[in-house]
MARBAVO-28935 format. One record per atom (N, C-alpha, C): x, y, z. Coordinates in steps of 0.1 Angstrom, whole numbers, plus 5000, padded with zeros to 4 digits. Atoms other than C-alpha are relative to their C-alpha. Layout:
% residues N
XYZ;...
***
This chain:
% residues 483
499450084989;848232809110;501250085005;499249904992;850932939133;501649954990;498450025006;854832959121;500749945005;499250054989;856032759148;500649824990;500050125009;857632419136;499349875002;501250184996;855932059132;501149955012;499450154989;857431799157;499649904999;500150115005;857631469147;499449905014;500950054989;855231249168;500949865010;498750114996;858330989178;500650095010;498949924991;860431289192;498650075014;501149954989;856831409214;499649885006;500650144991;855931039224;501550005010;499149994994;859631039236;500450065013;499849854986;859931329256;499050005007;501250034991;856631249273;499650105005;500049884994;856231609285;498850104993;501549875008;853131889282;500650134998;499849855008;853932179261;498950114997;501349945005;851732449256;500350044985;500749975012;852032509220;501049914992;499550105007;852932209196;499150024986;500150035011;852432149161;500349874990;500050155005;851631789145;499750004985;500650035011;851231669110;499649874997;499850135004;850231359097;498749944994;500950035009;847931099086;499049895011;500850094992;844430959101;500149875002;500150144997;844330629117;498449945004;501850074998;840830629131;500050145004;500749884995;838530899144;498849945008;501150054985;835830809173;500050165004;500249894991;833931059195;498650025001;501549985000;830731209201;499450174998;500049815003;829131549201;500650095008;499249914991;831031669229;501450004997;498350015000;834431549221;500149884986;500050085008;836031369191;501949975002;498650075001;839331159192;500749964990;499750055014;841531119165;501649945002;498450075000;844830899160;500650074988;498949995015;847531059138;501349915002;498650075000;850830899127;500250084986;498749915011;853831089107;500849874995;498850095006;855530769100;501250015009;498950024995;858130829122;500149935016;500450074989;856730609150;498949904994;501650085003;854630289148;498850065008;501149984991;852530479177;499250164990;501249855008;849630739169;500550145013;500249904993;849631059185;498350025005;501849995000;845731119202;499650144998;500549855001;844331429192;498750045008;501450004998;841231579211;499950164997;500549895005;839131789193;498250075008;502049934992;836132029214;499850064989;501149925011;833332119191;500050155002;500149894995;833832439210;501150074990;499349925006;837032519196;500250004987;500050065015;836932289159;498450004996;501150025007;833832339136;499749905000;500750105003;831632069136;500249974988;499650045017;832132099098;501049944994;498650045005;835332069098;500549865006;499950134994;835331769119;499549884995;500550105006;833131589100;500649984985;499350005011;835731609069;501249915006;498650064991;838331469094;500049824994;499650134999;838631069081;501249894999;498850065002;840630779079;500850044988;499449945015;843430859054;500550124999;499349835004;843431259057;500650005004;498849924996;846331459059;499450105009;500649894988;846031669091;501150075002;499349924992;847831979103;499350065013;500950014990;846732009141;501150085011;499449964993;848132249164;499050035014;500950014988;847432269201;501250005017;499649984984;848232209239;500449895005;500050134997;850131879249;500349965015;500649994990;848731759277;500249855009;500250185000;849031409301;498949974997;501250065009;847031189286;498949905014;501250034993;843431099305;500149834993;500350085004;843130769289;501749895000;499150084997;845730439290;500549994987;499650015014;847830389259;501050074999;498849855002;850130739257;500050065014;499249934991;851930919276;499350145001;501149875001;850331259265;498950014989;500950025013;848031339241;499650224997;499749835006;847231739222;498449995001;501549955001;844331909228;500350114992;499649965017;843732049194;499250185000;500549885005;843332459191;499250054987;500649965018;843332489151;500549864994;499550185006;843332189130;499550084982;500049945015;843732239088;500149864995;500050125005;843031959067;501150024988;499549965012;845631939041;500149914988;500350095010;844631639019;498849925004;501450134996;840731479022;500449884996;500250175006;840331079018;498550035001;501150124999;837130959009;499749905006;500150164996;835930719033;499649904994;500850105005;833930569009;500949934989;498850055004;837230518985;501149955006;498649974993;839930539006;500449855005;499550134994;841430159004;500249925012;499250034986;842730139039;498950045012;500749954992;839930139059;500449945015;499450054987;840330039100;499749895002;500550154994;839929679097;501749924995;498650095004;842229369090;500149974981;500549985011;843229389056;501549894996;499250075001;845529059037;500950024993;499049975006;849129089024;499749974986;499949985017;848028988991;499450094997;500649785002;845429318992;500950084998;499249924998;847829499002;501350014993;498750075009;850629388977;499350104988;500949925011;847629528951;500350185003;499749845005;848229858964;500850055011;499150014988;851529868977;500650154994;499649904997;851730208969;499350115015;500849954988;849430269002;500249875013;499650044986;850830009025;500450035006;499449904992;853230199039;499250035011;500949924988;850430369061;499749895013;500750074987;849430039077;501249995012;499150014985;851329929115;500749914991;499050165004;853129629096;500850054989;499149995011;854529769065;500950155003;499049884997;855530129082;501549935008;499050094991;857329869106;501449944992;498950025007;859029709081;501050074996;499149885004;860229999063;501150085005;499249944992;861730119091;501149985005;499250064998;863329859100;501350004984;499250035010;864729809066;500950134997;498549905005;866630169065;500649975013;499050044995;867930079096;501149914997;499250104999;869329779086;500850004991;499249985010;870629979054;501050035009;498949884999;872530229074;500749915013;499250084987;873529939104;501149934989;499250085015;875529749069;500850105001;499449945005;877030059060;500950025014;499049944993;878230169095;501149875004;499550054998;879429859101;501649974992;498849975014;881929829070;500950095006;499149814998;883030179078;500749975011;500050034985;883430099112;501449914999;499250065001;885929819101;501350014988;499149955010;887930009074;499649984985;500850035015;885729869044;499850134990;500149875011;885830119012;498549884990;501450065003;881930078998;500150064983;499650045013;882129978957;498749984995;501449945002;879530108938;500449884980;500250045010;879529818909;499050004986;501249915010;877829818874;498649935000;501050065001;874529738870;499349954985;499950075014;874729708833;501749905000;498750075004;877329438823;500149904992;499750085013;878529198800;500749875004;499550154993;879228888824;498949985004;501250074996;877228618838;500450015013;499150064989;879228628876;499649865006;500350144992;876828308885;500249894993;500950095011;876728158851;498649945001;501550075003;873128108856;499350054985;500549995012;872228238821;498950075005;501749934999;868528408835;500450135004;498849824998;870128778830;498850084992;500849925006;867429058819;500850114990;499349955010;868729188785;499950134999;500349845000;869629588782;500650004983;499950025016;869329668743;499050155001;500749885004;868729998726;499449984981;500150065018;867729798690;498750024999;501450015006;864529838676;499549884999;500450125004;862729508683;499049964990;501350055009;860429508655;501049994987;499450035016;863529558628;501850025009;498550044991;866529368649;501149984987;499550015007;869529418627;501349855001;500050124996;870829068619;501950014991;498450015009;875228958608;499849884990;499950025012;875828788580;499749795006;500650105000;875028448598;498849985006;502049974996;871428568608;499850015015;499749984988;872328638641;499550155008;500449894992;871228938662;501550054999;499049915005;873929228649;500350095014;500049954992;874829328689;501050104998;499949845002;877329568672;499850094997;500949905000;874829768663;499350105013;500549904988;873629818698;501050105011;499149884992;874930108720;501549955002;498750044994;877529898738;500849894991;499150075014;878829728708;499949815003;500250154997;878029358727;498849995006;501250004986;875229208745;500250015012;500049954977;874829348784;498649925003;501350074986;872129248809;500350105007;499949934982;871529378845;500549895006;498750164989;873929198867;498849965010;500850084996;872728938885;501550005015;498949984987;876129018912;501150104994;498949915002;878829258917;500849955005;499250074991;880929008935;501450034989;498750035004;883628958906;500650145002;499249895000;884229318901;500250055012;499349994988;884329378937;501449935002;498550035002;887429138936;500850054996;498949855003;889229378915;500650055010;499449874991;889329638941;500249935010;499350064984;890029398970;501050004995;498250005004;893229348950;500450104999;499049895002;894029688952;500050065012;500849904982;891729838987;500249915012;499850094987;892229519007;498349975003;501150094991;888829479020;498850174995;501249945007;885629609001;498949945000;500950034997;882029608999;498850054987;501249915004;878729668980;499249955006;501749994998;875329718981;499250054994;500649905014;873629768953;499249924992;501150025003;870429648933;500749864988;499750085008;870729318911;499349934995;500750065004;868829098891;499949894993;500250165005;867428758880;498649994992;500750055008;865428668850;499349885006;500650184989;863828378871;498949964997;501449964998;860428308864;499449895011;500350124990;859728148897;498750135009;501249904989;856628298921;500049965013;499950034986;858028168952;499950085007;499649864986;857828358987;501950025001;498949994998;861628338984;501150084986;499249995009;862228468950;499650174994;500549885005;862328838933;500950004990;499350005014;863228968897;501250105007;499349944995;864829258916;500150035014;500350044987;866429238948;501450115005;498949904995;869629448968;501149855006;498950114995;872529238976;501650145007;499049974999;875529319001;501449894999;499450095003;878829138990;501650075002;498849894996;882029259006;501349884994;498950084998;885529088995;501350055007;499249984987;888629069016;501249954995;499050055002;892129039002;501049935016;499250084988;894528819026;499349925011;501150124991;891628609039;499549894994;500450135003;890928259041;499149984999;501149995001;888128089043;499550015018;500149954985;888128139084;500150114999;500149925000;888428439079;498750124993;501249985007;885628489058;498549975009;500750044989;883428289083;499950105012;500549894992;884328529110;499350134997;500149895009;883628849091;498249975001;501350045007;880028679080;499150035013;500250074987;879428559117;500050165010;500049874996;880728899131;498750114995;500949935012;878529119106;498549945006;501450024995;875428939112;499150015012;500349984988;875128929149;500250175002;500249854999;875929309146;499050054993;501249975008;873329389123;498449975007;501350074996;870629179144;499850065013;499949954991;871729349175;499750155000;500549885003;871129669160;498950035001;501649965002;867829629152;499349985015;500450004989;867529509190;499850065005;499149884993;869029779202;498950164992;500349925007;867430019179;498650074991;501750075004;863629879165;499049965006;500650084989;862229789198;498850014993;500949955003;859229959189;499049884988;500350045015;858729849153;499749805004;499450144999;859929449167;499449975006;501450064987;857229439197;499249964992;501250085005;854729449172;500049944990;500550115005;855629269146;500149885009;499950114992;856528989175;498549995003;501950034997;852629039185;499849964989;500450015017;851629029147;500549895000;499850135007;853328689143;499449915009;500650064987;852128549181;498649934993;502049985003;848128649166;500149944989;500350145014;849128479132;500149874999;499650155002;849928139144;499249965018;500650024986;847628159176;499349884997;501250085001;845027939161;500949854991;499350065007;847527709143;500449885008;499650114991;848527339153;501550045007;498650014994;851627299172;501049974986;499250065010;853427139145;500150114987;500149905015;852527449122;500350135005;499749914993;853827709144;501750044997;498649985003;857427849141;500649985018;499650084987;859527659166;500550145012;500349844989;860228039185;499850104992;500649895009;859028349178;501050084999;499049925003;860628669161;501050055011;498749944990;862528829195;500449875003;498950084999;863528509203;500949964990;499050065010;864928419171;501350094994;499049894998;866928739172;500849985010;498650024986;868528699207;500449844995;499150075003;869328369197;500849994988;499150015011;871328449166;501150115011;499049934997;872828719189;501249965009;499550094989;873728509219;500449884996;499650145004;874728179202;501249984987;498750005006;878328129188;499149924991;500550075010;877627979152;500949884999;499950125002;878027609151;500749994988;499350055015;880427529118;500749865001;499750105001;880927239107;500349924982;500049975015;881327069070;498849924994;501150125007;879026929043;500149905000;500050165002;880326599045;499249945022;501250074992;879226579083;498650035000;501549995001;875926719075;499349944992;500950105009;875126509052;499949865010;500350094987;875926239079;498949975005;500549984989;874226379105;498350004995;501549955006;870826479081;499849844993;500650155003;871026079065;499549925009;500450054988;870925949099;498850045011;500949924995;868126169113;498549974998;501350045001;864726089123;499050004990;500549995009;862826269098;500349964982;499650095012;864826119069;500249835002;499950114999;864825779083;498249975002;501349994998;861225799085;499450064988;500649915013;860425989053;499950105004;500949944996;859226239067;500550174993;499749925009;861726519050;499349984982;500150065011;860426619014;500549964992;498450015008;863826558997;500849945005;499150144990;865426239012;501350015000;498650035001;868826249017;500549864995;499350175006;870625949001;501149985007;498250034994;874626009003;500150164993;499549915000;876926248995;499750104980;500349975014;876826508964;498450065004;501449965004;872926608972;500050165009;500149844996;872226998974;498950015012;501149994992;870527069005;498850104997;500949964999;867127199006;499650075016;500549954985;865727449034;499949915012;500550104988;863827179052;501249955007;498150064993;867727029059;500450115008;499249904994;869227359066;499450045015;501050004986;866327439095;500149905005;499650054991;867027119107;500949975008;498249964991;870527189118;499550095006;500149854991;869627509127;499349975019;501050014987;866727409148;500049905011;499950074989;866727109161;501249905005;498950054998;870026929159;501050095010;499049964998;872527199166;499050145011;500749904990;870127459183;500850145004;498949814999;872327779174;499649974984;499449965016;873127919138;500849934997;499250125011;875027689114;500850114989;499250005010;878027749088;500449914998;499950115011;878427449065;501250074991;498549995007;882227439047;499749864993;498950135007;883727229020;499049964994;501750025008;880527208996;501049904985;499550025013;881026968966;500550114988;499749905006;882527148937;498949994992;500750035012;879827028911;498750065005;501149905000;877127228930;500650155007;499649854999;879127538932;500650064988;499749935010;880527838914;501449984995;498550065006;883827798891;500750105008;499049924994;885328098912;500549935014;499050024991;885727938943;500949905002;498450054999;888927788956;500149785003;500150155000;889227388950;501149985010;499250054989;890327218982;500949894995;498350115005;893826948978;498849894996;500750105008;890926648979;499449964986;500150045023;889826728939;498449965005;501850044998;885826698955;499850115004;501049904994;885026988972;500750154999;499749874997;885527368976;499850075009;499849944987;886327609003;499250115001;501349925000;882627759003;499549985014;501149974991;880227819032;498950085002;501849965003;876927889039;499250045011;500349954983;875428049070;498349975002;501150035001;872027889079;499650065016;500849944989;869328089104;498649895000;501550074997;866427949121;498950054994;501249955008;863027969104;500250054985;499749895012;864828119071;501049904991;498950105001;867727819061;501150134995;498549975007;870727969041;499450204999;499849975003;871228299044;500950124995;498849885002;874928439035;500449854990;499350145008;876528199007;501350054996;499149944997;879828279004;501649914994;499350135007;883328098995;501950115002;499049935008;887528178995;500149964989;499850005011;888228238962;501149944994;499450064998;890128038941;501150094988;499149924999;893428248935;501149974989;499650075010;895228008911;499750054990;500649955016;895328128874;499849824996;500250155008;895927728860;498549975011;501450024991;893027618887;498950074997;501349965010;890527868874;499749994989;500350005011;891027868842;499549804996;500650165001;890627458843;498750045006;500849985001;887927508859;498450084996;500549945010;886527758839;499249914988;500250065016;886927588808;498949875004;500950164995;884827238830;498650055000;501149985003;882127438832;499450134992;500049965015;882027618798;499550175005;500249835005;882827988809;500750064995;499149925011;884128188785;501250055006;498749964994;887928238792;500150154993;499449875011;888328508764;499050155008;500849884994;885128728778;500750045015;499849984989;886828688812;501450105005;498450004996;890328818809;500450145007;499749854988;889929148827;500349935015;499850054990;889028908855;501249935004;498350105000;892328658850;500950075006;498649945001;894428918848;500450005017;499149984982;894428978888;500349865009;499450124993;895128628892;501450024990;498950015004;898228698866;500950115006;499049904996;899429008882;499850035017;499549944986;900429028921;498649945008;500850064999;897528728926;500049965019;499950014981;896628648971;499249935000;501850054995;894128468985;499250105003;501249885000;891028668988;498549895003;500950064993;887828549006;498650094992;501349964996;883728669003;498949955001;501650054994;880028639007;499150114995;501549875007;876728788993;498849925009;500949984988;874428859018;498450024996;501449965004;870528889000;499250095011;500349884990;869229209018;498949985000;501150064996;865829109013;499749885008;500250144986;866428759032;500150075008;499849984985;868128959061;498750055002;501249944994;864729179064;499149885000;501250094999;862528909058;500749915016;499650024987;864428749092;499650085010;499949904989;864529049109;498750035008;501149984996;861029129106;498849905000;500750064998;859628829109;498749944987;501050005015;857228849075;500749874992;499950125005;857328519054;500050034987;499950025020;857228639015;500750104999;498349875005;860328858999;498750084990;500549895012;857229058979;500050105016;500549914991;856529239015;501250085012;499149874988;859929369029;501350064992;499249885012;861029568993;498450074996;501049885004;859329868985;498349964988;500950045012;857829778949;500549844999;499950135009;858229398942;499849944988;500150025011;859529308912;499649804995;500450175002;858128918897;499750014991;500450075016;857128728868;498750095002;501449925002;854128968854;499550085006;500349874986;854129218884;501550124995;499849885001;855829548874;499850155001;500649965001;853629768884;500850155011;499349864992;854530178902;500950044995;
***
């Protein structure tokens, strides 16, 4: 093959223009043709579109053509030419073509038909290739490096916390244990206990389950910080909403309230969504078709009240509705489908954790914008944040999107040493394990605000897809560890 370089099939659909000597690489999508001419679709991944290749028997062996199938790796160099046919812009009439990896059509998983996310979950080291999962993908480094610039953008220093550690930050107790002990001959102390000074780190660790506290640290020192970085939950749940391992971004903010936390959240997310606007067309059309064709045949009632580009412009265009949990509890007791039954989780009175079906109903049909919910009872939140003067609630909020309920949870912090530590001690967290944390409420203590963002919810939004196993690479779950 010639020395000339590849060109990525995104930067040749772009430029729309006939070249006389290009060089493509990539991977079959179909092949059609006949004895005079044969058509082949490549894609490099770096475009949901194919590139069309035409191959004359004149100038490509028959032999070699008939090796050409779905799946192979092709290096194809040639003449790019307007394109005779409706679809593209140009298309390569193919000089020398080199196969550089066969498929088997008779193996080769991914054949050109409709194939189901749970298939495809089986061998998600080959989804990638399809139009829906390159889509995602794509979107999802965007939406890494839209997070990052944004931060940056607003002076944020990015806080690389541990992923082994020796706290609970949620107290949920479902923490995946990191141990270098020999489980078959666990060394026990003298009251028959598992001997954790034996192991490496002289106590029991896990894999964190948040980097939120230690992020606090450094707001007390940087002012306004951020991560993004991998975390984990012992869970054994198999919901579409749940993973063992997932990516969380969680920025905190010294000298902010909890309005000021709200805007930040509110800011941040409309920037991120507008990104992908701005920046994913491509990838966004078709999953917006892909969701149209999946709910075409479906009742009205079982349909998503708008589709993905709409549900994007309106999170971009619609100031977010805030309001508190005591009127939403109101507003959701008094409401047709709870005066009716018709919700599955009845609202009574106050005190009851909302459920999706509630959160979507704000969203969607009450308020008809994006929602932030303040002032959450204390007894279904975390001991960190900040107890408001009434002695009922805390100065938490919670950012609810259409079709998706809750997805930024968030809170100012509560800044008080007597105030945490009481409420520490109410719901039985260890003060003594804690006192790295205390100490920055004993020494040169502020208000300080944040929020953890589940980076798999925002993609599962973005792109429209309905289960958190389909917009992370490998999905980790109860009895799935597999790649």
């Amino acid at each position: 093959m010639s020395t000339i370089r590849r060109t990525k099939i995104a930067d040749i659909l772009s430029a729309g223009q006939a070249s006389a000597d290009t060089l493509v690489k990539g991977w079959v999508r179909t092949k059609r043709g006949n004895k005079n001419v044969t058509f082949i679709a490549l894609n490099d991944g770096s475009t949901i579109k194919n590139l069309q290749l035409v191959a004359d028997p004149n100038d490509i062996s028959e032999d070699l053509l008939k090796k050409v199938a779905t799946g192979a790796c092709l290096s194809a160099q040639g003449e790019l030419v307007e394109s005779q046919g409706s679809g593209q812009s140009v298309e390569l009439l193919v000089k020398s073509l080199e196969i550089l990896g066969e498929a088997d059509p008779e193996k080769y998983p991914l054949q050109p038909k409709k194939h189901s996310l749970e298939y495809l979950r089986e061998i998600a080291h080959l989804r990638p290739r399809t139009n829906t999962f390159s889509a995602v993908f794509r979107i999802r480094h965007a939406m890494t490096y839209a997070i990052h610039k944004f931060f940056n953008d607003k002076g944020f220093y990015n806080i690389h916390t541990p992923i082994i550690t020796g706290s609970d930050a949620e107290g949920a107790g479902e923490m995946f244990r990191v141990t270098t002990l020999d489980m078959d001959n666990l060394p026990k102390n003298e009251e028959g206990a598992i001997d954790y000074k034996q192991d490496f780190f002289d106590k029991e660790t896990n894999l964190t389950v948040s980097g939120q506290l230690e992020a606090e640290l450094f707001a007390l020192s940087l002012s306004q910080v951020y991560t993004f970085g991998p975390t984990f939950r012992a869970e054994n749940s198999n919901t579409t909403r749940h993973l063992a391992e997932f990516w969380m971004i969680e920025p905190e903010v010294a000298f902010a309230d909890l309005n000021d936390n709200m805007d930040l959240a509110e800011e941040m997310l409309q920037y991120v969504v507008k990104y992908a606007l701005d920046n994913c067309a491509d990838d966004l059309d078709f999953l917006h078709a892909r969701e149209v064709e999946e709910n075409k045949n479906k009742k009205e009632i079982d349909r998503p009240s708008m589709y993905l580009l709409d549900r994007l412009k309106f999170v971009v265009e619609n100031q977010f509705e805030r309001l508190t949990y005591t009127e939403a509890i109101d507003i959701l007791r008094n409401s047709k489908p709870n005066k009716k039954k018709k919700f599955q989780y009845l609202i009574e009175g106050w005190g009851a954790d909302l459920q999706s079906e509630h959160e979507r109903y704000l969203v969607e049909k009450h308020f008809n914008k994006p929602v932030i919910l303040t002032d959450y009872p204390k007894d279904i939140k975390a001991f960190y944040m900040r107890q408001n003067d009434d002695g009922n609630t805390v100065a938490a909020m919670d950012i609810l999107f259409p079709g998706i309920g809750e997805i930024v949870g968030g809170s100012q912090r509560e800044e008080r040493l007597d105030k945490l530590t009481q409420r520490m001690e109410e719901m039985d967290v260890p003060a003594e394990e804690m006192g790295w944390f205390l100490d920055t409420r004993k020494f040169g203590t502020t208000p300080h605000s944040g929020y953890g963002l589940g980076f798999e919810r925002l993609i599962l939004f973005i792109t429209g897809m309905t289960n958190i196993r389909d917009v992370i690479p490998f999905p980790r779950t109860p009895g799935n560890a597999e790649f």
